[in-house]
C-alpha positions in Angstrom: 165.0 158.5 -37.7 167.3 160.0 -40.3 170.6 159.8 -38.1 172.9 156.8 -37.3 171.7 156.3 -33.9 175.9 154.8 -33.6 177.3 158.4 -35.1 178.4 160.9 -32.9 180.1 163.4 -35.4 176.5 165.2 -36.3 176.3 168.0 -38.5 174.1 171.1 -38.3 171.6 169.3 -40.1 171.6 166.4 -37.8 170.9 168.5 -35.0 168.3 170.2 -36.3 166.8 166.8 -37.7 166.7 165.6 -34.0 165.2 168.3 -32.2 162.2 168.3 -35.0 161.7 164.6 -34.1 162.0 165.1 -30.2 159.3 168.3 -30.4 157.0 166.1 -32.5 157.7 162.7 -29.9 156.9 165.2 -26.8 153.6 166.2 -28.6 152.6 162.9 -29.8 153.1 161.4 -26.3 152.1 164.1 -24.3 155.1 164.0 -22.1 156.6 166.8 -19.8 160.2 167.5 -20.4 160.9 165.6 -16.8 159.7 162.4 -17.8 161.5 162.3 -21.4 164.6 163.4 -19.2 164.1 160.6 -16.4 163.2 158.2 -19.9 166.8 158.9 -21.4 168.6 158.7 -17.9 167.5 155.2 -17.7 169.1 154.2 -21.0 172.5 154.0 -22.1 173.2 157.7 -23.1 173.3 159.2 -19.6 170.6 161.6 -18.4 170.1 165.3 -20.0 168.4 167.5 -17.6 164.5 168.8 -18.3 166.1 172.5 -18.9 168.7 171.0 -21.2 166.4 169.3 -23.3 163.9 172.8 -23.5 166.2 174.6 -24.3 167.5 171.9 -26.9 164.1 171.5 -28.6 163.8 175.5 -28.4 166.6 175.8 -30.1 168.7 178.3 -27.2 170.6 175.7 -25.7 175.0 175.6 -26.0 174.9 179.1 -27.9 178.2 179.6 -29.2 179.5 175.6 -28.6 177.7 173.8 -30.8 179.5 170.6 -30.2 177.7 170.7 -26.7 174.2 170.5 -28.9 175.4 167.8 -31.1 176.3 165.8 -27.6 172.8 166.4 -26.7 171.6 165.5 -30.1 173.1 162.2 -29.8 171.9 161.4 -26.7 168.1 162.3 -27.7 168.7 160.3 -30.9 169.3 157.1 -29.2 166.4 157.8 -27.1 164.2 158.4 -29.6 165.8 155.2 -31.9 165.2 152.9 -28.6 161.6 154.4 -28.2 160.8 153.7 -32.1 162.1 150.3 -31.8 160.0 149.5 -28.5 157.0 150.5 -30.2 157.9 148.7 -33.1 158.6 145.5 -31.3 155.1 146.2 -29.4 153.2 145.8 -32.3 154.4 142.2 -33.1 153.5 141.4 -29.5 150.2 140.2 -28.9 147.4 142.1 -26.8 146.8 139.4 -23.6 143.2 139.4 -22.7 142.4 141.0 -19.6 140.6 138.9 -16.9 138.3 135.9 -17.9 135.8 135.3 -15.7 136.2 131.6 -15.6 134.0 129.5 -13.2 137.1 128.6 -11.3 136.7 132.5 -10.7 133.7 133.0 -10.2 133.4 130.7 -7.2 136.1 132.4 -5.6 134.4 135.7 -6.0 131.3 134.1 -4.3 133.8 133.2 -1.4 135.6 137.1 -1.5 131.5 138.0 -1.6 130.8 136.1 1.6 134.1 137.4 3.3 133.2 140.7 2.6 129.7 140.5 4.9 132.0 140.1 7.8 133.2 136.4 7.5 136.4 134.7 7.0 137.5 132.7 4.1 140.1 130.5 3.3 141.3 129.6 0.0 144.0 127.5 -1.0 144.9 125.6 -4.1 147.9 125.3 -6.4 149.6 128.1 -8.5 147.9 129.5 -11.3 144.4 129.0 -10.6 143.8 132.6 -11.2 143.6 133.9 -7.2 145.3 136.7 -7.6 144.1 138.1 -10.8 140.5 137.5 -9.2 141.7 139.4 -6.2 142.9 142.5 -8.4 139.2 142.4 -10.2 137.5 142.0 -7.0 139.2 145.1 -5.2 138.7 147.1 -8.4 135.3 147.0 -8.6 134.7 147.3 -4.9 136.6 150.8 -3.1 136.1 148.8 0.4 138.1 145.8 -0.9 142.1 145.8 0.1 144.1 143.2 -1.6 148.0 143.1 -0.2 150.6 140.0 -0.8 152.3 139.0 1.4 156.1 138.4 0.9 159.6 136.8 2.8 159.3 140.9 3.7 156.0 141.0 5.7 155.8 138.1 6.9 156.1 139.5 10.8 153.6 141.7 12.7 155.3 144.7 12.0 156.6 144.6 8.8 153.0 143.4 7.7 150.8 146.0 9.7 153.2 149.0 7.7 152.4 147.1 4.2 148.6 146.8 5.0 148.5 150.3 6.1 149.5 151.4 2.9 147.1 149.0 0.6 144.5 151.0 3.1 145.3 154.3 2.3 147.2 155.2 5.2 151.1 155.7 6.1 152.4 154.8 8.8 156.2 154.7 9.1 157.7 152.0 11.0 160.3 153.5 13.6 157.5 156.3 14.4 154.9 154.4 15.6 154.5 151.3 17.9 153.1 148.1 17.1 149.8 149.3 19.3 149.3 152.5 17.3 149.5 150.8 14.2 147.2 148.3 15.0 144.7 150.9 16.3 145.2 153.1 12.9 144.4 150.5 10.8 141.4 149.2 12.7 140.0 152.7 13.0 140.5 152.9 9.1 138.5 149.7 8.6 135.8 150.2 11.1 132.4 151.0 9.9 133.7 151.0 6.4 132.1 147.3 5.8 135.8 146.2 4.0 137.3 142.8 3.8 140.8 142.5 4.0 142.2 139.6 1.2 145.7 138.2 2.0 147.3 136.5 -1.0 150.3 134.5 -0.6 149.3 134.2 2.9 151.8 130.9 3.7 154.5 133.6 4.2 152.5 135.0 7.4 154.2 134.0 10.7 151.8 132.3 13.2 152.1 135.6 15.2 151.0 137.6 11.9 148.0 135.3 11.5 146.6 135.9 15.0 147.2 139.2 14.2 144.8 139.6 11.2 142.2 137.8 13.0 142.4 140.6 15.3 141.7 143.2 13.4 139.1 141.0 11.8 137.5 141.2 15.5 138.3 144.5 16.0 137.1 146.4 12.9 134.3 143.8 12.2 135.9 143.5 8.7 135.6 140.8 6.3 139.3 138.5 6.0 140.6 135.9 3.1 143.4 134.1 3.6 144.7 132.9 0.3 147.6 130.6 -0.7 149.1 127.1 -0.8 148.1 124.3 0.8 150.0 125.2 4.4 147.7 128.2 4.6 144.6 125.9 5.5 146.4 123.4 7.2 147.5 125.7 9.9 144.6 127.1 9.8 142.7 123.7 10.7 145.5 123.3 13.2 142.8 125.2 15.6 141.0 122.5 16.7 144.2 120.8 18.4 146.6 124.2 18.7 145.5 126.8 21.7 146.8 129.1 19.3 145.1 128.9 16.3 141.3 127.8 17.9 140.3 131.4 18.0 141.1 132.0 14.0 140.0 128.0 13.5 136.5 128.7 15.0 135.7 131.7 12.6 136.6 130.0 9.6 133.3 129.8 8.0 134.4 128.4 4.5 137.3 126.9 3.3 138.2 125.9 0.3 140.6 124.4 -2.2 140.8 124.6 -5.8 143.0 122.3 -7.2 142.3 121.6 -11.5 140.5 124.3 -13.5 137.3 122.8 -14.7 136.5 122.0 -18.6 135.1 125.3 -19.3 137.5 127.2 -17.8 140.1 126.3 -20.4 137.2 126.9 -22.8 136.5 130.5 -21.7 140.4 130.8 -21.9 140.5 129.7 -25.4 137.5 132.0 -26.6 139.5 134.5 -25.2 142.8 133.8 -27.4 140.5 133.0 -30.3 141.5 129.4 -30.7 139.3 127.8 -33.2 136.3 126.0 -31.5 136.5 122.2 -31.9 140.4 122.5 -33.0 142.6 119.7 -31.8 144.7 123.0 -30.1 141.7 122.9 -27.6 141.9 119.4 -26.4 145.7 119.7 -26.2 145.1 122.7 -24.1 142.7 121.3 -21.7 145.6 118.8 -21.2 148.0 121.5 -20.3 145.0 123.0 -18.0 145.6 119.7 -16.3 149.7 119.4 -15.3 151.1 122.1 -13.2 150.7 125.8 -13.8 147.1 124.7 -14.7 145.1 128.1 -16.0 148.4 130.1 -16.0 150.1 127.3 -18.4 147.4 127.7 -20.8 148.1 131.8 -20.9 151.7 131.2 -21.4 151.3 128.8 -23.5 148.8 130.7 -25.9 151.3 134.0 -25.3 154.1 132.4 -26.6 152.9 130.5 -29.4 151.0 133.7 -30.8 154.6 135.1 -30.5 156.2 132.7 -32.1 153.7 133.0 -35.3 154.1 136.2 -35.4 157.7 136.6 -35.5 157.3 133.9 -38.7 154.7 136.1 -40.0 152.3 133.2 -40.0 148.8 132.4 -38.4 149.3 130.3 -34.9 148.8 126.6 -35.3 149.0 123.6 -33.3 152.4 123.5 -33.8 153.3 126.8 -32.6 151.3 125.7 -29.7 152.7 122.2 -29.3 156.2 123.4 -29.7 155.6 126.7 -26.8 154.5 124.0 -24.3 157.9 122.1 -24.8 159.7 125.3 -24.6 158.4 125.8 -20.8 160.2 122.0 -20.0 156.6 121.1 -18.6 156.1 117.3 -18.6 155.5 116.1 -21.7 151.5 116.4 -22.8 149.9 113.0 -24.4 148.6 114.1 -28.2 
């Protein structure tokens, strides 16, 4: 930009300067006049209304007051400097590969696969195993697969039937419907449909929510993973001694656990990140792969090392990899 982004007393010049670089921004980005508006409202400046900002780039807006324009001017102008920086700083970032089909995640997708012909899985393991990102591949490639996480927030019948409407396709507002009515919505969504339901984070799910989606598994004939920590299968498991549970226990037909990525799954993340193949940075990463935050360590670890080198202009090396792992105050990793 050719304006102070700090100066506020603009001349004619200025002004003119501005709206030329906000009518070639809208066309570049292909935005509507709304969305630059509801872009500069959330920044500093304070918002300039979609007809303000036509009429600005048109050149009719203020008539006569001219020092209303130059207000406006400096407002798009620190819009405009904040949007150049961003994707300035965007191109020093690095472009995180999208999902890895790891053999970790693989064999969970066999699991969501034998779920979704009408069974019930369980999966539980620690964090960062890559669940969730499986999940989100999963349910994209299949229209009858509905992934919802579960939260402190859903974690009641209620709440949760309102928040697995919604990952359905339906709405269903809370104070306008009973707990029956949603229930019967939502199973007569899923029947006949062949879906299967997959609940991540599924430790926050009251016993009462539990029963609950095994109901709906009944009812609508759907398939149903229940995905999370290592509570999720021990209540689960509670069946065989808890009156409650032995209905949800006896339809269980595989559980699992993942606990450590295996060797090749690090590998496959490292081809990803194009770490050099037999590079000491491979064995230290396996190593991470191994402490907790397994898989997702190694992504961070990669992210911000790659960062780092870029910032210094330089290639990523062991150090910048070495030195990202201490930065996450993870237990120290043997070289």
């Amino acid at each position: 930009m050719n304006v102070d982004r700090e100066a506020r007393d603009y001349t004619d010049a200025d002004v003119a300067d501005v709206r030329q670089q906000l009518l070639e921004h809208q066309k570049a980005q292909g935005l509507s006049w709304a969305e630059i508006s509801r872009n500069i409202g959330s920044g500093p400046s304070g918002q300039v209304a979609n007809s303000t900002l036509s009429a600005f780039a048109n050149g009719t807006y203020a008539g006569g007051e001219p020092e209303k324009a130059r207000n406006v001017a400096w407002k798009v102008n620190r819009y405009l400097q904040a949007e150049e920086a961003r994707r300035n700083d965007a191109l020093q970032m690095p472009e995180v590969p999208g999902y890895v089909a790891t053999r970790t995640s693989r064999l969970m997708m066999a699991q969501v696969k034998f779920a979704h012909m009408g069974n019930i899985s369980v999966m539980v393991g620690e964090a960062g195993m890559g669940k969730t990102e499986t999940f989100k591949r999963y349910s994209a490639l299949q229209p009858t697969a509905f992934h919802l996480q579960l939260n402190h927030t859903t974690r009641t019948p209620g709440p949760m039937l309102i928040a697995l409407a919604k990952a359905t396709g339906r709405q269903i507002k809370g104070r306008a419907a009973g707990m029956s009515v949603k229930f019967d919505d939502i199973v007569g969504r899923l029947a006949d449909l062949r879906a299967v339901l997959i609940i991540d984070e599924a430790q926050h799910a009251n016993d009462a929510t539990l029963d609950l989606l095994r109901q709906i598994h009944d009812a609508a004939g759907c398939g149903l993973v229940l995905a999370g920590n290592r509570t999720v299968l021990g209540r689960v498991q509670t069946g065989v001694r808890e009156a409650e549970f032995a209905a949800l226990h006896s339809r269980v037909g595989w559980p699992q656990s993942y606990d450590l990525p295996f060797a090749e799954d690090v590998e496959l993340l490292c081809d990803a990140w194009a770490v050099p193949a037999g590079a000491k940075e491979r064995e230290f990463l396996q190593k991470v792969g191994q402490q907790p935050g397994t898989l997702r360590s190694v992504t961070q670890t990669l992210l911000m090392a790659t960062i780092a080198a870029r910032l210094d202009d330089e290639a990523r090396t062991f150090s910048h990899i070495k030195a990202a792992w201490t930065q996450q105050k993870r237990q120290p990793v043997a070289v």
